[in-house]
Each structure stands twice: as C-alpha cells, then as structure tokens.
TIGU-941851 format. One record per residue (C-alpha): residue in one letter; x, y, z. Coordinates in steps of 0.02 Angstrom, whole numbers. Layout:
<drenvos>
+------+--------+--------+--------+
! rest !      X !      Y !      Z !
+------+--------+--------+--------+
!    A !      X !      Y !      Z !
...
+------+--------+--------+--------+
</drenvos>
This chain:
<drenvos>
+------+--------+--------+--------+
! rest !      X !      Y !      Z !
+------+--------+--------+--------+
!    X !    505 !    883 !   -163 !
!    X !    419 !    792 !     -6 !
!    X !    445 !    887 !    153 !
!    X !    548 !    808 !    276 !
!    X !    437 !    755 !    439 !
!    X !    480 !    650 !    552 !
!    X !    292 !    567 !    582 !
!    X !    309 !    538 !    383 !
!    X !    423 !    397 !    434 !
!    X !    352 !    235 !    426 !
!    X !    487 !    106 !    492 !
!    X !    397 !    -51 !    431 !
!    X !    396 !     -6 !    261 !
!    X !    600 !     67 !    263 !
!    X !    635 !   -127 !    363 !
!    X !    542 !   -217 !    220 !
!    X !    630 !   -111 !     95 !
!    X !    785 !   -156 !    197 !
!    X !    783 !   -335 !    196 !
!    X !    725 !   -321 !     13 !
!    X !    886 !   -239 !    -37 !
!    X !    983 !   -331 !     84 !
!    X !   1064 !   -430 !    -38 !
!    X !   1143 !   -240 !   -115 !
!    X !   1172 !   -208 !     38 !
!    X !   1299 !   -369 !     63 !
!    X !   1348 !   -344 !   -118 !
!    X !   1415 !   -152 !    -60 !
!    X !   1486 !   -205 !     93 !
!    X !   1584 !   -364 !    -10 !
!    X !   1635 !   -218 !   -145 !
!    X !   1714 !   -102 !    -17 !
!    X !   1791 !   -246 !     89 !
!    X !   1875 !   -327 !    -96 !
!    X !   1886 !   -160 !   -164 !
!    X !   2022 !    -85 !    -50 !
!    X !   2098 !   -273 !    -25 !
!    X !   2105 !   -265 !   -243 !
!    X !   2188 !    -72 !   -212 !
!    X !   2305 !   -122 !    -73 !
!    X !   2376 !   -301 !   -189 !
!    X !   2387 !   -197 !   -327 !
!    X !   2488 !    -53 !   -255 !
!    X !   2604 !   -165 !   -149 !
!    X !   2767 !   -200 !   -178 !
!    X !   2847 !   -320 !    -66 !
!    X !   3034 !   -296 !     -8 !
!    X !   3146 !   -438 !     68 !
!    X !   3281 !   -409 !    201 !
!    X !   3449 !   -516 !    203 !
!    X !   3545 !   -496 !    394 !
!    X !   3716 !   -548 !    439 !
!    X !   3794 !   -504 !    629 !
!    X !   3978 !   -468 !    626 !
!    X !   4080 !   -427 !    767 !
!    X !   4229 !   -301 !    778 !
!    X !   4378 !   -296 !    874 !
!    X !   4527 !   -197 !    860 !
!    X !   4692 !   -284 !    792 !
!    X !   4798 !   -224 !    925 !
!    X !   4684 !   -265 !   1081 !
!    X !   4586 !   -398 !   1154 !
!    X !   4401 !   -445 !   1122 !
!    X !   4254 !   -379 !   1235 !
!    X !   4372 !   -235 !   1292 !
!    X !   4303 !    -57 !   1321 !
!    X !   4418 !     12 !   1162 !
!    X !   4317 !   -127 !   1058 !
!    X !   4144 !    -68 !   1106 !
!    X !   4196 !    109 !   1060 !
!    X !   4283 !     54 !    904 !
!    X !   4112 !    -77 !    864 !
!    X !   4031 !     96 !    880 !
!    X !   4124 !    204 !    767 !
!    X !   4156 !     69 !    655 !
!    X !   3958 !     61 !    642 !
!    X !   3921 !    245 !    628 !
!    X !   4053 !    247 !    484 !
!    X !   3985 !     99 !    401 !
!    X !   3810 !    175 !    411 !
!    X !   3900 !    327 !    319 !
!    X !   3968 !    247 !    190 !
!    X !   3820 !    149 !    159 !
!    X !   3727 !    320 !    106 !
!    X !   3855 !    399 !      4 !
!    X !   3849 !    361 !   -190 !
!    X !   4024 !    314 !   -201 !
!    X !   4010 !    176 !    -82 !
!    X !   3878 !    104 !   -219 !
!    X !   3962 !    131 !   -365 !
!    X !   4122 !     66 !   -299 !
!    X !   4021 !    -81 !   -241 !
!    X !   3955 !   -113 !   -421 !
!    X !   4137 !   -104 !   -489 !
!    X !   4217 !   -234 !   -415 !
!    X !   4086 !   -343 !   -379 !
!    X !   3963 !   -302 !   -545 !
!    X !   3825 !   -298 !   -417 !
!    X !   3700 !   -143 !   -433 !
!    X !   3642 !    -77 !   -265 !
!    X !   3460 !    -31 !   -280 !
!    X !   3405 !    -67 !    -87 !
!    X !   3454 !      3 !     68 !
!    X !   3606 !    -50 !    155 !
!    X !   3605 !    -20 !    361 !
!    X !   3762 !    -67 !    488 !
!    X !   3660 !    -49 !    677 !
!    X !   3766 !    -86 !    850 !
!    X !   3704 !   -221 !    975 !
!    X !   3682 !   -101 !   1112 !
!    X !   3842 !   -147 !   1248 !
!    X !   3916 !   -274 !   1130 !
!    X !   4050 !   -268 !    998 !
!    X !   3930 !   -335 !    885 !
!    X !   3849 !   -266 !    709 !
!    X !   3680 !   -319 !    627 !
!    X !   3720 !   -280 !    449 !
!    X !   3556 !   -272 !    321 !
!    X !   3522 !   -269 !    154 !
!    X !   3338 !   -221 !     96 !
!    X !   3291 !   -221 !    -89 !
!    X !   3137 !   -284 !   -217 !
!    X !   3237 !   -445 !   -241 !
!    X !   3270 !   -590 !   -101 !
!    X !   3423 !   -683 !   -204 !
!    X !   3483 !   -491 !   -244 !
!    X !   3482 !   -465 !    -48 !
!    X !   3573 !   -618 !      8 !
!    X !   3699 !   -579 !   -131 !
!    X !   3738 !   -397 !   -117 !
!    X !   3766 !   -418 !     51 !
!    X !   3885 !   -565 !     50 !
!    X !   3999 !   -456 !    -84 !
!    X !   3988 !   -303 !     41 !
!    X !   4092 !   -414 !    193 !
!    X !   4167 !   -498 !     87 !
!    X !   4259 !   -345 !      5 !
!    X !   4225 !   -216 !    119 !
!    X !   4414 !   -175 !    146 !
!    X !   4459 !   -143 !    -29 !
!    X !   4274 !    -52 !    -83 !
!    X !   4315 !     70 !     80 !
!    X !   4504 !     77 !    -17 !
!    X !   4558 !    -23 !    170 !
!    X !   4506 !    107 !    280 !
!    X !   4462 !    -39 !    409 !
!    X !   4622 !   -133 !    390 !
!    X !   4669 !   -112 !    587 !
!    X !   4506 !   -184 !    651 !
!    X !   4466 !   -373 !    629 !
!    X !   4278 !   -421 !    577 !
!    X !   4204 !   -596 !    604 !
!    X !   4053 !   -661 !    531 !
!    X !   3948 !   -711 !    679 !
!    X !   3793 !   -766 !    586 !
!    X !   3789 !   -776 !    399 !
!    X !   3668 !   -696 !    295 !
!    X !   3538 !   -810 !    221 !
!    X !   3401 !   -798 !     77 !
!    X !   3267 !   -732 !    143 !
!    X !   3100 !   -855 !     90 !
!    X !   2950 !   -715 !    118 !
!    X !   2941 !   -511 !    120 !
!    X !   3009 !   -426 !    271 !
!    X !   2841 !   -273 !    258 !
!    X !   2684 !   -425 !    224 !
!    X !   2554 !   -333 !    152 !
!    X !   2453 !   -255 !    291 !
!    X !   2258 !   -208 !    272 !
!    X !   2221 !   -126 !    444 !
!    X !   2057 !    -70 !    471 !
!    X !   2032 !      8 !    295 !
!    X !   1935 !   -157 !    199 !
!    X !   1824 !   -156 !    341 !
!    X !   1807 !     19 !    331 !
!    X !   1767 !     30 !    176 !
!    X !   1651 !    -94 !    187 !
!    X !   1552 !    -21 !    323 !
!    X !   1562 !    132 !    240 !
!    X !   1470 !     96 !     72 !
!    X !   1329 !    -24 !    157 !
!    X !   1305 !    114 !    266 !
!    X !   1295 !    223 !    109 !
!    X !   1177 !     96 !      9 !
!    X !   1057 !     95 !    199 !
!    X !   1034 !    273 !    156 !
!    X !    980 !    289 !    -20 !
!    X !    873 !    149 !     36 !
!    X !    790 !    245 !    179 !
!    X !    774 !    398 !     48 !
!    X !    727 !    320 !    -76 !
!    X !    576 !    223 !     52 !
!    X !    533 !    392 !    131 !
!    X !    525 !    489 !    -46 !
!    X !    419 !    349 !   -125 !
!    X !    258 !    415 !   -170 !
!    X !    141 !    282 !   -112 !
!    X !     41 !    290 !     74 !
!    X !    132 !    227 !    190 !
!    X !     60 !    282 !    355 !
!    X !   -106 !    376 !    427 !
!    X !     -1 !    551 !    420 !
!    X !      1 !    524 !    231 !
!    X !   -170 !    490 !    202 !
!    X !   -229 !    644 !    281 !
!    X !    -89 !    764 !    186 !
!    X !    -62 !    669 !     12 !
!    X !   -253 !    606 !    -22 !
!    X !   -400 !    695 !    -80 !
!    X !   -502 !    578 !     21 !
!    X !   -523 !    570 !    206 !
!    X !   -470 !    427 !    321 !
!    X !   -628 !    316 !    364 !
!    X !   -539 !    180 !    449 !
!    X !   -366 !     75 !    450 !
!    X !   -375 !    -94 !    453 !
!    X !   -212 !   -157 !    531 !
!    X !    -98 !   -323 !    439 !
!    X !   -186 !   -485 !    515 !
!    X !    -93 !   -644 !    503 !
!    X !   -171 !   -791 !    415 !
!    X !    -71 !   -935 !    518 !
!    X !   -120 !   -925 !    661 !
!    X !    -47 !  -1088 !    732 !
!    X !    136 !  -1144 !    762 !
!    X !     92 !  -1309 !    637 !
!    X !     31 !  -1172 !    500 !
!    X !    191 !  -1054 !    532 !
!    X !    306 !  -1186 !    512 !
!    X !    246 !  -1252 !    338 !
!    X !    287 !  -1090 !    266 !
!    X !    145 !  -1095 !    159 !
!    X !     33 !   -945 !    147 !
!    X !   -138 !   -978 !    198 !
!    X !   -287 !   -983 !     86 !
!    X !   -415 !   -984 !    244 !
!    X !   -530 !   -797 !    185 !
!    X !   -480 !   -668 !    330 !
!    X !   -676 !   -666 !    413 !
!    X !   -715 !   -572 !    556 !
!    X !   -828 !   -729 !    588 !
!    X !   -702 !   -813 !    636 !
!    X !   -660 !   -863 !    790 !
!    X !   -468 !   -855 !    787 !
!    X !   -482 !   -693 !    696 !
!    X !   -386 !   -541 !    792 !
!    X !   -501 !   -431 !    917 !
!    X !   -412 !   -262 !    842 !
!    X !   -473 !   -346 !    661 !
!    X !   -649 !   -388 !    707 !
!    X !   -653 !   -212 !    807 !
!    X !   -604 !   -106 !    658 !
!    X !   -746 !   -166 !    550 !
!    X !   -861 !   -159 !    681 !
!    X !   -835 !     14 !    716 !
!    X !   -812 !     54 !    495 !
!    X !  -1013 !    -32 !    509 !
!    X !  -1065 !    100 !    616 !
!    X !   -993 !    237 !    535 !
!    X !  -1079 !    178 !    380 !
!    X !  -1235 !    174 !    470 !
!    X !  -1213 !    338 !    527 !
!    X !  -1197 !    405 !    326 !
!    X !  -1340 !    284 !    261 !
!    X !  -1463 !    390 !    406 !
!    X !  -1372 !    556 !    372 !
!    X !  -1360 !    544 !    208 !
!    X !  -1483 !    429 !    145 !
!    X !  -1362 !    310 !     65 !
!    X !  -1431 !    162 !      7 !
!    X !  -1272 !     95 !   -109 !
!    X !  -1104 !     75 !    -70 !
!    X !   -942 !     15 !   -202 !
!    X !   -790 !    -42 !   -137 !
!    X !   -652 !     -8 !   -250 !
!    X !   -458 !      9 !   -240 !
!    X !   -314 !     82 !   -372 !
!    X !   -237 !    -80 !   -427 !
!    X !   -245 !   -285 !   -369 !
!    X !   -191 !   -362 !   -210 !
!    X !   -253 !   -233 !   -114 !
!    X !   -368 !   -307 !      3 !
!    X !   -543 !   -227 !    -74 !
!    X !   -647 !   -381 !    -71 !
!    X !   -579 !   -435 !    104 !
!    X !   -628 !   -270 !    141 !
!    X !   -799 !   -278 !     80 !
!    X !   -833 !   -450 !    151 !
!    X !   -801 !   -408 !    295 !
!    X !   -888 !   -238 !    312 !
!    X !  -1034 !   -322 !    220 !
!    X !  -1018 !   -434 !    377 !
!    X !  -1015 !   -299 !    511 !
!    X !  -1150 !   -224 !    449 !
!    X !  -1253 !   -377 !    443 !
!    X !  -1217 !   -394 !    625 !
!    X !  -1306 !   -213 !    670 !
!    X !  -1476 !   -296 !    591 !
!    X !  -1464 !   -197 !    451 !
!    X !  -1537 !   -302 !    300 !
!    X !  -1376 !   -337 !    180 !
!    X !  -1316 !   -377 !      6 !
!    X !  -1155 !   -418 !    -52 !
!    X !  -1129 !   -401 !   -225 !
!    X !   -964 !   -462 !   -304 !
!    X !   -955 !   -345 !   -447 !
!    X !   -804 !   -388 !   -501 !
!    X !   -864 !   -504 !   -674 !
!    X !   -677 !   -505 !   -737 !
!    X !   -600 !   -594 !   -581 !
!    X !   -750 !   -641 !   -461 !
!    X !   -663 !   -676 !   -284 !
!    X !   -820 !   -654 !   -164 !
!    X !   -862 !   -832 !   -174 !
!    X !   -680 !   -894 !   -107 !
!    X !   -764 !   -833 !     50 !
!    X !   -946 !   -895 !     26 !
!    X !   -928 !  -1048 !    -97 !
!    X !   -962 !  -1177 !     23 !
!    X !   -931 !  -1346 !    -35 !
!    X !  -1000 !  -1310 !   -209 !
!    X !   -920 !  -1144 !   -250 !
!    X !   -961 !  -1199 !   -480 !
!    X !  -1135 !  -1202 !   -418 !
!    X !  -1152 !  -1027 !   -389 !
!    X !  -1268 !   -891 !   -509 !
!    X !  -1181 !   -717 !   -483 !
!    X !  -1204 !   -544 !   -549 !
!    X !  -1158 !   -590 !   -715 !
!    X !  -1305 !   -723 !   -742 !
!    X !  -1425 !   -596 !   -684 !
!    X !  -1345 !   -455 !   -813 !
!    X !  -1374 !   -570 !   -953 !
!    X !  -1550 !   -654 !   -910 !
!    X !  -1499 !   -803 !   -878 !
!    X !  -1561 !   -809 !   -706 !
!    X !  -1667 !   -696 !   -605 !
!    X !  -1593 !   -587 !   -457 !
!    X !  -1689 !   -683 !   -325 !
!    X !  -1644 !   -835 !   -394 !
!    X !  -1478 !   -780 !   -376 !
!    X !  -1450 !   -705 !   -210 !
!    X !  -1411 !   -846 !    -63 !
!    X !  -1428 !   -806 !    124 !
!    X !  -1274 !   -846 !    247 !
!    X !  -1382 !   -897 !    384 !
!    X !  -1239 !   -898 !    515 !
!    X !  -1182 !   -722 !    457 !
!    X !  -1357 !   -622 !    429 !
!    X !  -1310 !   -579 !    262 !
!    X !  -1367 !   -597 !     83 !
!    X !  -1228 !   -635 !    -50 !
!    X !  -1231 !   -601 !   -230 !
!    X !  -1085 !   -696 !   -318 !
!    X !  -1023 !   -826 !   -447 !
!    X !   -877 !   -889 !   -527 !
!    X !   -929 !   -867 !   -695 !
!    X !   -796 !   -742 !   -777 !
!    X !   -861 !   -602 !   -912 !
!    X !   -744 !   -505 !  -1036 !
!    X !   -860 !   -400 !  -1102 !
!    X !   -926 !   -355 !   -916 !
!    X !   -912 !   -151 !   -955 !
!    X !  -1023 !   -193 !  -1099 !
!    X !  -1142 !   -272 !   -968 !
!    X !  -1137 !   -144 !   -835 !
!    X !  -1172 !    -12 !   -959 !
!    X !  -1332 !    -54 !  -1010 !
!    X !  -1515 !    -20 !   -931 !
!    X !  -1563 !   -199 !   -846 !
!    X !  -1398 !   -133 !   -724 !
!    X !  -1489 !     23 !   -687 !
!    X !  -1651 !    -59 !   -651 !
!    X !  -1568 !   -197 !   -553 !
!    X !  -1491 !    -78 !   -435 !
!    X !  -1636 !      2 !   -418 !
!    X !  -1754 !   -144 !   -379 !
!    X !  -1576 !   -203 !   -240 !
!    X !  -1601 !    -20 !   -170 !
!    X !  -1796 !    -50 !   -138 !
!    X !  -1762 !   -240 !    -52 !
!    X !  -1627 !   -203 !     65 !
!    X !  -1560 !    -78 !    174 !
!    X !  -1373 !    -59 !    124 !
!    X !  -1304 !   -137 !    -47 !
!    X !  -1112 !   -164 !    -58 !
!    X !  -1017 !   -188 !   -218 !
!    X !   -861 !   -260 !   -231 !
!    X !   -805 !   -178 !   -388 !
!    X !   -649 !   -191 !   -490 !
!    X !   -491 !   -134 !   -474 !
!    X !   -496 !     65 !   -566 !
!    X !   -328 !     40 !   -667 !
!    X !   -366 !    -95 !   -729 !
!    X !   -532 !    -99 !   -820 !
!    X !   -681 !     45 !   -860 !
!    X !   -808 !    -40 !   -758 !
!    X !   -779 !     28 !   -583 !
!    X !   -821 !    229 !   -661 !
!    X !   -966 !    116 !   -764 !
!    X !  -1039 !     71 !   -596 !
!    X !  -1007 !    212 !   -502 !
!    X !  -1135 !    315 !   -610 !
!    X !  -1273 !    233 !   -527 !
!    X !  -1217 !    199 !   -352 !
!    X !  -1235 !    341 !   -213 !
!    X !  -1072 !    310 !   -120 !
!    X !   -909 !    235 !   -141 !
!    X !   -748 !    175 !    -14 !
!    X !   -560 !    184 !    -89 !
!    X !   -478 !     28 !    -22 !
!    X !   -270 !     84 !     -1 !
!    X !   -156 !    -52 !     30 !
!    X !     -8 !      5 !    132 !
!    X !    135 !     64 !     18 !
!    X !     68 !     -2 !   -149 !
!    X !    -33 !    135 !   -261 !
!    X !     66 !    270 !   -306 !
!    X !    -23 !    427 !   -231 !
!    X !    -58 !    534 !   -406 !
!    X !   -131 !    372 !   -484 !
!    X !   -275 !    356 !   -300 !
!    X !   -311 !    544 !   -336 !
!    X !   -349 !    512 !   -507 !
!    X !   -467 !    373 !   -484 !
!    X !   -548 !    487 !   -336 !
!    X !   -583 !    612 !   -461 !
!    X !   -656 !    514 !   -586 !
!    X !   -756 !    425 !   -440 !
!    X !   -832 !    605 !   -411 !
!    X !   -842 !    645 !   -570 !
!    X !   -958 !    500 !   -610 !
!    X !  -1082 !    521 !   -510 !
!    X !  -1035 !    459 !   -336 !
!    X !   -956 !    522 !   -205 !
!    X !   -801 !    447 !   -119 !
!    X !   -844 !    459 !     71 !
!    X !   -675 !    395 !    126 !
!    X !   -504 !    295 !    104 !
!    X !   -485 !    130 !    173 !
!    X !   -326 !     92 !    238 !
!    X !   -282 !    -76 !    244 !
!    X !   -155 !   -182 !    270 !
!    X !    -55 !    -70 !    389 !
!    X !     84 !   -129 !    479 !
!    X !    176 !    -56 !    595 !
!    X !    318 !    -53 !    728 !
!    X !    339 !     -4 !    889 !
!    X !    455 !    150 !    840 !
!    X !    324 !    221 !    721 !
!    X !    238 !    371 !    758 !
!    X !     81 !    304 !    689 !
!    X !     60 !    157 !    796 !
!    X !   -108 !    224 !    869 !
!    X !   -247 !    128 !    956 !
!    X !   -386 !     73 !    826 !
!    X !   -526 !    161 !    925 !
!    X !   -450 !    349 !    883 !
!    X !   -514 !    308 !    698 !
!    X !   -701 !    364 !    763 !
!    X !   -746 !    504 !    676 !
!    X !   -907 !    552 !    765 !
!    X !   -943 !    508 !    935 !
!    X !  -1037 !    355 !    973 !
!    X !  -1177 !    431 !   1039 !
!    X !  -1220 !    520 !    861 !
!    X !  -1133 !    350 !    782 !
!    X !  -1307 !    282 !    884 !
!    X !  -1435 !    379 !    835 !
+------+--------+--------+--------+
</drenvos>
C-alpha cells in the first residue's frame, strides 16, 4: 500500500479527477437529497384535525361569572378525562356506530368560559364526524353527568381540506446530500492519490528507476483571447522558436540542452532516443524541441523521426509541402540516400530527418544491418543524433533501436503511464543495450497549493560552471 505523504499530493491531478467525476458527484448529492425525501413520503402518514369552540355556563348562574370560569375549567379537565378512558370510546361507538381511532382533546381558553374541543385521526370526513356525534350526545354518552351546565356551540367544526402535521424534511435531505458528495469527494481524492501513475516530481524520484532530468511544465497552445474563445484546440507545434512560446518553456529545454551536452563530453555520447510508455505523451514535442536547444549551443544536429508507424516530426517541419518529404523509412529501404534525405532548418540550426511515409513492417526494417551502418555513418557526420522513437507498449521497435544507440530519455506525461509498466520499459531499455540517462517529465501542471510547485531552474543537476566546460 502507498505511504501516505503529504508532498505525494498533487492537487491538479485530484481537481481534474474532480471535475471529471463531478457529474457522480451531483448524481450522490441528488441520491441523498431524493433518497431521504423518498424515506420521509414513504414513512409519513398524514393526520387531519377537526375543531369546534363551545362555551359553558352553569344552568343556575349567569354567563361570564367567576363560578362559570371555574365550572368551564372543571368541565374541561373532566372532559379531557373522559376523553382517555376506554369507556368513553366504546360508549361513543354504541350509540353513535362511530369507532374512535384518533385522539379526542377538550383545552380551556385561558380566562374565558370557553372550550376548543379536537378531534385528530388518519381520516378528515372521520374527524369532522366523530366530533359532531361527541356534542351532539355528550350528555347521554357521559350517562348526563353534565346535565346542570349549558354548552353552546360557538364555532362549528368543519372538514378539514389538508393534514394538520404537513410532512416536514428539516435539514435531513440536505444532509444527506452533503453527506454522500462529501463521501464520493473522498474516494475520489483516494482513489487520485493511490493511482499508480506519476503525478508529481516527489514521485519520480521514489516510484521510478530512472532519475529526474528535467520537467517540462503544461504550456498552453492559445495563446490569444480570439483562439481561447473558439474552443478549438490548437494544432500550431509547441516550438521553443516561437516567439509567443512561454519563457519557463523555452528555459527548460535550454537548460535539458546543456545537460545533454554535459553527458555527450562526459560520456562520449554521440546518440540519443527519445521514447515514452504509451501515446499522447509529449515525446516528439519533447525531442523537437530539445533537438532545437541543442542546435542553438552550435552543436551540429540531427533529428531523426524514428517513429515509421506514425511519423509526427514533420507536423513541425513540413513546411508548405509536408507529402514532399523522404524520411527514415526511404533511406531504410534504398529508395533514397541519407543525404538526399536530410533537410536543413536554416532559421533553427538544425538538420531534420523525417517523412510522412508510414511503414508496418518498420521492426522488420530497423532490424536489419543498413540501420546499423546508417547510425553509424549519422554518428561520424554530426555531433549529437536524436531519435524520436516509438511509443514502447505499443510496438518492438523502440528495444530494436535501442540496441544500437548509446543513450536514451523516458518521456512521462503527468498522470498517464502506470508506474510498473515505465519500469518495465526502463529495464528492457537497459537491457538492450542503452542506457536510460533520465525521465522526462512533461506536461506537469500544477497549483499554487502543491508542494511541488518549484522554480524550473532547481532541475540543474550539475552546476553551470561544470554544465560549461
């Protein structure tokens, strides 16, 4: 199980899982709200209340006399009384044939001579009825225990039209519904954090079995207010030669081009593959532009898009007549000779081999000995070669190439690969014959919370005055 650490967190990637699972998220919060509104409906069961006033005065006396209040108030209390006691009911039921399944309650207008009598049951024609038969028959159901007092029907009882206890939610649907979005938030945020895929620099360094060589932080492609607001995702190559490309961008390759310098003089390295897991990872971005940065330190350089399955180099170096280009592939199968095929970007400093041309049996081609001698003969006419190669998982010929190429650069797109499947392809990247100098972490966003929001000049590993020399 992945220890818990709080610099393991990477916020960007839980707030994109977030708003991925947003829609659960509503869909909880809807469940709990209905849920306990569905428990509540089900569970109620409504009562209505029929209510007459009476008033009470004593047969021998005067109305509104002190001997009337205290005979309105004994007359109540006894009424309550009788109102409890099972003969009362039954008596009730006799003469009138009406069974008393509510509650009956006899209350005293406090300083008056007057009664509110009630009758509260399932039923709102049963209320109005039962208690009509109650004052009208009360003498002979209480056998006329009341026969000295005088009772007068102030306000008649009516039927009542809607429940006297409405169905009453409170705060529980709401609740509830915070409640289980707040539970679905955190199976999301475990389930983010668990996932075994790189999300930040911290993992890198713990979960990978190769070292960071540089991050290269999420750049947006529409860069204008016009190009935001066609929501339309830009097909413009991300270039460091551009000039509305970010500093931070440009910088990070810039300083990845030295640090390759430094390991072609250290350790002789002559050829370089760019390779990554899976797609849509970035790796020929990645190459282009570190191609480009190298360029730029006068070192003489070749691109080589060695992807013959799904060529994508030449999106960024087409020009007008991108069909018109001899790539990698021509060259493997004689068609065309290497110089022949390699173009100079004069703006850029760089030499470019690519094509459009698309090879199934490319493994086939890489395996044989014209490859070997080709990279050999590159190796003698240029300082650095760089490979864009494909993607590991998906075809043989990345391990095909790496056999004859002296260095290689895992490209790691932010929460994509699954970290067991980039240790596997590092090992068979050793194992063939090259040596994986680094990952490449690209694609990395991040927020202000995270941990691992770091200026891009920490990623140095050596100092720049042995970067120099």
């Amino acid at each position: 199980m992945k220890e818990f650490r709080f610099d393991y967190i990477n916020w960007y990637t839980i707030l994109k899982d977030t708003i991925r699972n947003l829609w659960i998220i509503i869909l909880a919060a809807v469940t709990g709200f209905l849920g306990v509104r569905a428990y509540f409906n089900f569970t109620y069961k409504p009562t209505y209340q029929s209510s007459a006033t009476v008033s009470i005065s004593a047969a021998s006396s005067g109305l509104y006399t002190y001997s009337n209040l205290s005979k309105t108030i004994s007359t109540a209390s006894t009424f309550q009384e009788m109102f409890q006691s099972t003969y009362f009911r039954e008596r009730l039921a006799d003469i009138t044939g009406l069974s008393v399944n509510g509650e009956l309650t006899a209350n005293q207008i406090a300083e008056t001579n007057l009664i509110v009598m009630t009758y509260v049951c399932s039923e709102p024609v049963e209320a109005f009825d039962t208690l009509n038969a109650v004052i009208a028959n009360y003498n002979e159901i209480t056998e006329y225990e009341f026969e000295d007092m005088i009772i007068n029907v102030i306000i008649q009882p009516t039927v009542p039209t809607s429940p006297n206890n409405p169905i009453s939610y409170g705060y529980y649907d709401k609740l509830a519904a915070l409640i289980l979005s707040a539970l679905v938030l955190a199976v999301i945020f475990i389930s983010s954090y668990m996932r075994d895929t790189v999300k930040n620099e911290s993992d890198v360094n713990s979960m990978l079995d190769a070292k960071l060589f540089s991050v290269v932080y999420h750049e947006e492609k529409n860069k204008t207010l016009k190009a935001k607001l066609r929501f339309v995702h830009s097909k413009e190559p991300l270039m460091i030669t551009n000039i509305l490309i970010n500093y931070r961008f440009a910088e990070t390759f810039r300083i990845a081009a030295l640090k390759l310098e430094y390991l072609m003089n250290s350790k002789k390295i002559k050829t370089v593959m760019i390779t990554s897991c899976g797609e849509n990872e970035g790796k020929t971005t990645v190459a282009v532009n570190l191609a480009l940065a190298t360029a730029a330190l006068g070192k003489k350089t070749l691109l080589v898009d060695g992807d013959l399955r799904k060529p994508a180099v030449y999106k960024f170096f087409g020009g007008d007549d991108p069909d018109a280009l001899k790539g990698f592939g021509e060259v493997l199968n004689g068609s065309i000779s290497i110089n022949e095929a390699i173009t100079k970007e004069s703006d850029a400093g760089l030499y470019v081999l690519c094509g459009k041309q698309k090879y199934k049996n490319s493994s086939e081609m890489f395996s044989t000995k014209r490859f070997e001698r080709l990279i050999d003969s590159l190796k003698e006419q240029f300082d650095i070669v760089i490979i864009d190669t494909p993607p590991t998982s998906l075809v043989a010929d990345a391990e095909i190439i790496a056999q004859n190429i002296e260095a290689a650069f895992i490209v790691v797109r932010q929460d994509i690969a699954p970290v067991p499947e980039i240790n596997d392809m590092t090992e068979e990247l050793n194992q063939s014959g090259t040596h994986v100098e680094g990952c490449i972490f690209n694609d990395v966003h991040v927020l202000a919370i995270g941990a691992e929001n770091r200026n891009y000049t920490e990623y140095d590993a050596e100092p720049e005055s042995e970067v120099l020399n």
